[in-house]
N, C-alpha and C positions, 0 to 999 in steps of 0.2 A: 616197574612196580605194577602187579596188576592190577588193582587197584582203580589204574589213571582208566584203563580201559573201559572205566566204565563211571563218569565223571558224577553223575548222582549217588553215585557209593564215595567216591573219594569226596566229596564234599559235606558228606555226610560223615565221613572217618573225622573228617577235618572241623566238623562242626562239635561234633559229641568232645573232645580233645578240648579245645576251645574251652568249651562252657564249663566243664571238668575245673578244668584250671581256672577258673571262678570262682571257683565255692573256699570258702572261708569259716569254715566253722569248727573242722579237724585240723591239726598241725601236721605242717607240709614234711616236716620229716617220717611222720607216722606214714602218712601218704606215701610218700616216694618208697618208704620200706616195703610198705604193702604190696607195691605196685612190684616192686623186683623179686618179694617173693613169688609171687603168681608167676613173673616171668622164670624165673629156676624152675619153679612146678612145672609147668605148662612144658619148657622149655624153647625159650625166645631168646635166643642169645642178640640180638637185635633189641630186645625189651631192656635186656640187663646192660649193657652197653651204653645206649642213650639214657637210663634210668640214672646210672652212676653219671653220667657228665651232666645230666638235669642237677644235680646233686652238686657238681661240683660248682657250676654257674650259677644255681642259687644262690649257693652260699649255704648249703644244708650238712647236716655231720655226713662228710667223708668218712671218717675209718667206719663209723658205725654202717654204711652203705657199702663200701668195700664189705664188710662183713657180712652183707644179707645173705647169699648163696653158703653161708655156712654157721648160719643163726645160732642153730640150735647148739654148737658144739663152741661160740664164740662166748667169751664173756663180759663183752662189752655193753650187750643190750640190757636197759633196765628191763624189771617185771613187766611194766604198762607195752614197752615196745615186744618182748616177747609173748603176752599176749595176744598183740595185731599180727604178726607175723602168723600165730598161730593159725588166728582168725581168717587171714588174707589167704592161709593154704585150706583150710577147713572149707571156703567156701568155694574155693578150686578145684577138689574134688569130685568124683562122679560118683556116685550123687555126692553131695554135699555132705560135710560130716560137723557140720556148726553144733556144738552142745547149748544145751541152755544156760549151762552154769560158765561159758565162757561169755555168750552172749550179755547176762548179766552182769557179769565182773565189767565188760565194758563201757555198757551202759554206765554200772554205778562207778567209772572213772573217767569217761568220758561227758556222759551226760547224751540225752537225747538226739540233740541236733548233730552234734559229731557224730555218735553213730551211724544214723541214717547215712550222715554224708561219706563216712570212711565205706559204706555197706554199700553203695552207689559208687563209688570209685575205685572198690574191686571187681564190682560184677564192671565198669569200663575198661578196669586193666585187660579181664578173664576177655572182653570182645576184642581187645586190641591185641593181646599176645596170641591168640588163639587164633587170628585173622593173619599174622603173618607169621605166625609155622606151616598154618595150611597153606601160605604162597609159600612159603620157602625162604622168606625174606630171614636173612643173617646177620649177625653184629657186621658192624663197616669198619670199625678201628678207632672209633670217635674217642676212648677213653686213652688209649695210646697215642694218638693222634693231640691231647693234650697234656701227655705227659704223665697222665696219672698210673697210678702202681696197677697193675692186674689186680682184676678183683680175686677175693679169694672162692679157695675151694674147695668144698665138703671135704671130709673125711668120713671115710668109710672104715666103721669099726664090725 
């Protein structure tokens, strides 16, 4: 990992991760969707992989996570999670393409404190997935490796 190579970055990879996984104020499936959108965006098959088994060792909705990589055409997710998804790609973006009228909608169903924290826990996905495409780092098999179904995958219409 290269990462190790340089132990003030990885302890700092390793800290931000950590305190992430702290916060309690958005709901962990919102989160975890979030977070595997950006990784399909970005394209962190590493992201999506450990994403879906954080998912399944939680104890968070599987089929709904199995679905993130193909959101938009799935119809499993309700409104509120189709919005975050939106949200989670929108700020993924270069530049960023966050509307204000999504912004709000979240705000008025989330409420304040979630948003902030969901808005801080994609801009940590967007450093984490981002950090290991530029190494190269690859899914490892973790989601196969326990069993679970392949995630699925877009359709191209």
């Amino acid at each position: 990992m290269p990462r190790a190579h340089n132990r003030k970055v990885l302890n700092f990879s390793f800290s931000v991760g950590r305190q992430a996984q702290k916060w309690d104020q958005c709901d962990e499936n919102l989160k975890s969707f979030a977070h595997m959108a950006v990784a399909g965006l970005v394209g962190c098959s590493f992201c999506l992989d450990f994403g879906y088994v954080r998912a399944h060792n939680e104890g968070l909705d599987l089929t709904k996570a199995r679905e993130v990589p193909r959101w938009r055409q799935s119809d499993v997710f309700t409104p509120l999670e189709r919005d975050v998804l939106e949200y989670a790609e929108a700020m993924t973006q270069t530049p960023p393409t966050v509307t204000d009228e999504l912004s709000a909608g979240l705000l008025e169903a989330l409420g304040p404190a979630a948003l902030v924290e969901l808005t801080a826990f994609i801009a940590v996905a967007n450093l984490m997935t981002r950090t290991n495409t530029a190494f190269g780092i690859e899914s490892q098999g973790f989601a196969a490796s326990c069993g679970l179904k392949p995630l699925a995958l877009p359709t191209t219409t």
